[in-house]
N, C-alpha and C positions, 0 to 999 in steps of 0.2 A: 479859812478863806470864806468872804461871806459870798452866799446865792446870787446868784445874778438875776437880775427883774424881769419876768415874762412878759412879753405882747399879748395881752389876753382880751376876750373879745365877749360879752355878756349879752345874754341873748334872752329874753324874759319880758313878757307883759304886763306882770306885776310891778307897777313904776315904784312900789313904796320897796319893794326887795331890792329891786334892779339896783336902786340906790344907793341903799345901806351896804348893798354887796358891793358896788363899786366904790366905793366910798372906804370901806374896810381894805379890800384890795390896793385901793393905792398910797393907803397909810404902811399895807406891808414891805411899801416898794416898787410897784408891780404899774407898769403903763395899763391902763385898761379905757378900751372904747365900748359903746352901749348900742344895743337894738331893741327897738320895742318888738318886731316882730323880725320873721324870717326873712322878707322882701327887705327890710332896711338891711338885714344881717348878708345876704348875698351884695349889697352896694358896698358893704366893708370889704369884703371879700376882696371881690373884684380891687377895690383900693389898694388893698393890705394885706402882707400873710401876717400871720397871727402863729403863735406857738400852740394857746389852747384858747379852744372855743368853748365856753358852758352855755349852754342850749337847755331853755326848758322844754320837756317832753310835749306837753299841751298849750298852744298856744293858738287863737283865733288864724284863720286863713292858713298861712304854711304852718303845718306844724313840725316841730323837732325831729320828727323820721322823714317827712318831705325834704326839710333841708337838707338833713343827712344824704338823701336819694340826689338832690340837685346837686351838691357838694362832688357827690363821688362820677357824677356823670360827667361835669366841669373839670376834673381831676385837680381840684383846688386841694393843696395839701393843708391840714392842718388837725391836730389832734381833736378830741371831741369829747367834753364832758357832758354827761347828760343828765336834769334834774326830773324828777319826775314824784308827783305827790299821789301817785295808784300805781308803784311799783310792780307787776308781773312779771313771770317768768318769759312769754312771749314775747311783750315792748324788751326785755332787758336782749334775748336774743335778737332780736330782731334790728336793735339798735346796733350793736355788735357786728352781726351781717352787712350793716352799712359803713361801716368803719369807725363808730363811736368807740373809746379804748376804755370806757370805766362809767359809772352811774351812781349816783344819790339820790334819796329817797328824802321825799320832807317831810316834817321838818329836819336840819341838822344844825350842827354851829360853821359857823362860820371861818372857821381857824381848821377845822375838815375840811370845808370846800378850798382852801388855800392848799393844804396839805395835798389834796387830790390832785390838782390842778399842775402841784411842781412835779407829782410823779408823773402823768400825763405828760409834762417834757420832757424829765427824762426819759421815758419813753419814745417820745419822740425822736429825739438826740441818739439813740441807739441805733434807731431805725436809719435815720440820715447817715452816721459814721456808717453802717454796713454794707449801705449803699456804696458810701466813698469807698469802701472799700474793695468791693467787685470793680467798679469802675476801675480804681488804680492797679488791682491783678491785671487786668485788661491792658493796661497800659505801660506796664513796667518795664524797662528797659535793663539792661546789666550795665550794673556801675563799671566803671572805667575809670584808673588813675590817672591823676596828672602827672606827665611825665617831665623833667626841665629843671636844669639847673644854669641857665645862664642869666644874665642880667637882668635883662627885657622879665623875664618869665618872673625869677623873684620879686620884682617888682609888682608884680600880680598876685605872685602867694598873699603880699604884706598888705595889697589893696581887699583881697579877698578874705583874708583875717580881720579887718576896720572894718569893714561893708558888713561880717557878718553879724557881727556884735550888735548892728541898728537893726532896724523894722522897713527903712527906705525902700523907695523905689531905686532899681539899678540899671542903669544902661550898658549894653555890653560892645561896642564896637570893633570889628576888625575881618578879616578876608575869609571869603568861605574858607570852610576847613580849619579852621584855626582852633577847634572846639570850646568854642561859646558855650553850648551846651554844658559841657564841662566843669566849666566856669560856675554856671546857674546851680549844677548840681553843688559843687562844691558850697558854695555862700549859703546854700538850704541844709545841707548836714551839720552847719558849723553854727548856726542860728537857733535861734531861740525857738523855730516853727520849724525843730529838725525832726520830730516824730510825727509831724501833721504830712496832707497829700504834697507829691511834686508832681504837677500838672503839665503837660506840655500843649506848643500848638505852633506850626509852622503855616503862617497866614501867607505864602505863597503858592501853598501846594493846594489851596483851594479856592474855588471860585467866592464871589462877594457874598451871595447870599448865605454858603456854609458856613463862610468866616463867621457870619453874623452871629447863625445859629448856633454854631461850634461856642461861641464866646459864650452867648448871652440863653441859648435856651430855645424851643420852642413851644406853642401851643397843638395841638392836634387840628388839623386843618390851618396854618396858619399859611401853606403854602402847597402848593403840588407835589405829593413825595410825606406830608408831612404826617403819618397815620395816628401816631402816636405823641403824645404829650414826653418830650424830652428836656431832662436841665441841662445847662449850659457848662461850660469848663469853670465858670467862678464860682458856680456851686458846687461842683465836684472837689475844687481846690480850696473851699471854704474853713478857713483856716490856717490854711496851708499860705502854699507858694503856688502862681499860677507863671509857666516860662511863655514870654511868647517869641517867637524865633520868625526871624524878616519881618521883621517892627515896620522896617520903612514900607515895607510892602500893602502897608493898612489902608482898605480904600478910605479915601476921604469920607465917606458918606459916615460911616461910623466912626470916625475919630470922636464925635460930639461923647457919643454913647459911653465912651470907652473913657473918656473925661471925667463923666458924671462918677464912673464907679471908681475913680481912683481920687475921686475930690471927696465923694464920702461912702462911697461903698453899696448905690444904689444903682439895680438895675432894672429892666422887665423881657419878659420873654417877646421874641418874634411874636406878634397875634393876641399879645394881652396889654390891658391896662392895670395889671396886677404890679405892684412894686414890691419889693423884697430887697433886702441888704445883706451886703456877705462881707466877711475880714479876710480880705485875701492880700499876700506879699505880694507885686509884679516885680519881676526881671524880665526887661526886654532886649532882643540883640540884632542888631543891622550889620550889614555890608555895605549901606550905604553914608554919604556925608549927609547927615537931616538938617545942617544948620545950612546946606543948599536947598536941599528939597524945601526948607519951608520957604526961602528968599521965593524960590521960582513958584510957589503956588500951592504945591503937591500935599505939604504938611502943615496940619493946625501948629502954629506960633508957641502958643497957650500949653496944647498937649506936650510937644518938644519939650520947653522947660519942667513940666508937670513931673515928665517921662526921666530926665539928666538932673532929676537930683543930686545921683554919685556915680560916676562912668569908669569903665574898667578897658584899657584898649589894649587888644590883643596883637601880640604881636606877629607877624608872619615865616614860616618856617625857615624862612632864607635870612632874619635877622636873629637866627636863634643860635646860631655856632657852632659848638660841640653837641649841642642838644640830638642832633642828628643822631650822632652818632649812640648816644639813649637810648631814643625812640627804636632807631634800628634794632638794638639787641633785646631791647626789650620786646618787642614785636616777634623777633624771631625764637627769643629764649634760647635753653640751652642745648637743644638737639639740632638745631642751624648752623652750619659752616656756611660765613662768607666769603668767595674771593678777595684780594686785596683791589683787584681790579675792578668787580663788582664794588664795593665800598668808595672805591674813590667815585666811581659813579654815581654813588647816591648821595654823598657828600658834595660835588660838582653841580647837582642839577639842584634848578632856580626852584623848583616846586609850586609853582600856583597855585595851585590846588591842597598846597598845605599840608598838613599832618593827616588831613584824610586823604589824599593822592600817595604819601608816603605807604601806609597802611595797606590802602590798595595794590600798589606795586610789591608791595613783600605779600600778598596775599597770595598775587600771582605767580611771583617767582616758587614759591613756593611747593604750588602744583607743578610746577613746569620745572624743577630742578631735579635730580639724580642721584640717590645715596645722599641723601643730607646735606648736601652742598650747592650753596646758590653762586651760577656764575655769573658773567657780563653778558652772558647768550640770552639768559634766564630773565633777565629785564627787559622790559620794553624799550622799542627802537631808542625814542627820543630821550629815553635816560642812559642809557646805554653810551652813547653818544657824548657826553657828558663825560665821561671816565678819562679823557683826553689832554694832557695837559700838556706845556712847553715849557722846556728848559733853555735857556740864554745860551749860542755858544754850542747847542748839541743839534742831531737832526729831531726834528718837532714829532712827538709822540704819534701824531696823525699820520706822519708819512713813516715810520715805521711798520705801526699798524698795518698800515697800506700793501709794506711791501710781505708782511710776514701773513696779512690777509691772502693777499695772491697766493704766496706758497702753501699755504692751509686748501684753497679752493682748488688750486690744481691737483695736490696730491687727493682731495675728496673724489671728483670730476677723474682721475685716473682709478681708483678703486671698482667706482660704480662702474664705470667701461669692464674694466677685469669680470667684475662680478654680471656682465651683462643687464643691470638696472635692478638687480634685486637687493632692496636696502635692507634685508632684514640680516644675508651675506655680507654684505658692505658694511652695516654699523659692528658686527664680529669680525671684522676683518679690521678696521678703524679702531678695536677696543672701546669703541663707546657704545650708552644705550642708543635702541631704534629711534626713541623721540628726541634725542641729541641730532641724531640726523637728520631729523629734518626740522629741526628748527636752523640747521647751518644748510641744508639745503637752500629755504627759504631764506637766507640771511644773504648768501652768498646768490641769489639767484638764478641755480645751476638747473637747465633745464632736463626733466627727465624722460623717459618713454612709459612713467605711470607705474611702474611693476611695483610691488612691495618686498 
């Protein structure tokens, strides 16, 4: 595989070197821009990150350890090779101390100062990847299967197998809960940027100005709060896959921004005029319809299509079928007994809130059920509720209930009396646990005199 060309940035007062070195450099391949002195070399800066900077040691006005010193004060990244023709042990530390990562002595050849200069990225590049990688410990979430064997859902597998094979951008649309997420992760395992970062970022759970920062970066002072020099989620995801979750939720003001780096991968930080470019995947995912938001105002036009190169739309838990019934065992595994009565309940209810309201209610039941078995008490009211069904021609499920409710409540309600209000008598006397009883206490809502 051949070398990829470094950004490199020549820093020397010597115009007849500077030259030949520049000169030689971009016959190897290699972009290179030029400084006569330290002051033009900070205007680069400022411009451009750079991979490696070669700095000579001695130069009129800023010399090569001032820069050095202005560089790290700036927190301008970039490696630092340093030339110097009165090599010492002192300048060689002392450059070191400032963050320079290697030195040369002159004269040398010119096919060394090349050689130097790529290890100096790789170096660099270690440094970056370790970065990424604290940050993604930081951020790691535990994989989750996708669960689903019905129509709707294969139809996504086959979209998510196409999608992953490209580089595109992806849109993810469908109802909270439906796990998007999911989705994102899936199409980054199965891709070609499946062992680079998977980045996330939910641009509704923050206010505008974090989104910004959160995205793109910021400078040290660039704002109130801002103490320290921070990169952005598309450098941390650089390479990678960066997710952004409630796409529609992007304030307008950054849409422009967010354009720029997906049209070629250029951004800058909050409080700089530094530009820098990163290779990053987007997957983005809404709950909203965007090709309204942008009709009424709310969404750049431009970004929309930028953004629906190849869209993936999720389907919602109540168009899923038997999938339920999946999801449910698998949630519970194999130490869960469900009632039947419980199960039709969960099968019956519309779910809103999708496969993560699902999740949540077996969560719940779960603490709140008895000996391994989850019943219709065990669920929440309003799915509970749900478990209800009518037959043509018989009495309607509901007014049996009804009547077989009553008889449950009075014979409760006759216990407690006997037992004068101590439930912990009364749930031993009922054969159930204490905290069965009073979840049919409260269900039934039987008043008590408070005793236990």
């Amino acid at each position: 595989m051949a070398e990829q060309p470094l950004d490199l940035l020549l820093v020397e007062d010597d115009e007849a070197f500077r030259t030949t070195a520049a000169r030689w450099m971009t016959k190897t391949g290699h972009h290179v821009e030029q400084a006569a002195n330290g002051q033009e070399a900070l205007l680069q800066f400022e411009r451009k990150r750079f991979d490696v900077a070669i700095v000579d040691m001695n130069m009129p006005g800023i010399t090569g350890l001032e820069l050095l010193q202005r560089l790290k004060e700036r927190e301008i990244e970039s490696e630092i090779l340093i030339l110097t023709g009165q090599a010492t042990v002192e300048n060689a530390v002392a450059a070191m101390k400032l963050g320079a990562c290697d030195y040369l002595t002159k004269p040398f050849a010119l096919a060394e100062l090349e050689r130097r200069a790529r290890m100096a990225a790789q170096r660099g590049q270690l440094i970056k990847e370790n970065r990424q990688l604290r940050e993604l410990v930081q951020r790691q979430r535990t994989k989750t299967e996708i669960i689903g064997q019905s129509a709707p859902m294969l139809d996504v597998f086959h979209l998510i197998d196409r999608v992953a094979a490209t580089d595109k951008t992806v849109l993810i649309h469908g109802e909270s809960g439906t796990g998007k997420e999911l989705v994102a992760r899936s199409i980054q395992e199965n891709s070609i940027r499946a062992n680079q970062p998977f980045v996330t970022i939910n641009c509704a759970a923050l206010p505008e100005l974090l989104v910004e920062s959160e995205l793109f970066g910021h400078e040290k002072g660039a704002f109130t709060g801002a103490a320290n020099r921070k990169p952005g989620l598309f450098e941390i995801a650089d390479g990678g896959t960066l997710f952004i979750d409630e796409f529609g939720e992007l304030p307008l003001t950054l849409q422009p921004k967010l354009l720029r780096v997906l049209e070629d991968g250029s951004l800058r930080h909050v409080g700089s005029h530094q530009e820098c470019r990163v290779n990053v995947r987007v997957i983005a995912a809404t709950n909203r319809d965007l090709q309204k938001e942008v009709r009424e105002g709310r969404f750049r036009e431009d970004l929309y299509y930028r953004v629906n190169v190849i869209s993936i739309d999720l389907p919602p838990l109540r168009a899923r079928g038997a999938d339920k019934d999946l999801l449910i065992d698998f949630c519970l595994g194999t130490k869960w007994e469900l009632e039947p009565e419980a199960r039709t309940a969960l099968q019956n209810y519309s779910w809103p809130g999708n496969v993560r309201q699902l999740i949540n209610a077996l969560d719940r039941a779960m603490i709140l059920a008895d000996d391994g078995t989850i019943t219709l008490d065990d669920l929440p009211r309003e799915i509970a509720q749900a478990g209800s069904v009518t037959v043509p021609g018989l009495p309607s499920v509901d007014d049996l209930q009804t009547d077989l409710s009553a008889v449950e409540r009075a014979h409760i309600v006759a216990v407690l009396k006997k037992e004068k209000g101590n439930k912990a008598r009364a749930a031993r006397a009922l054969g159930i646990h204490r905290r069965k009883l009073y979840r049919l206490i409260e269900r039934f809502q039987i008043e008590t005199d408070g005793a236990t």
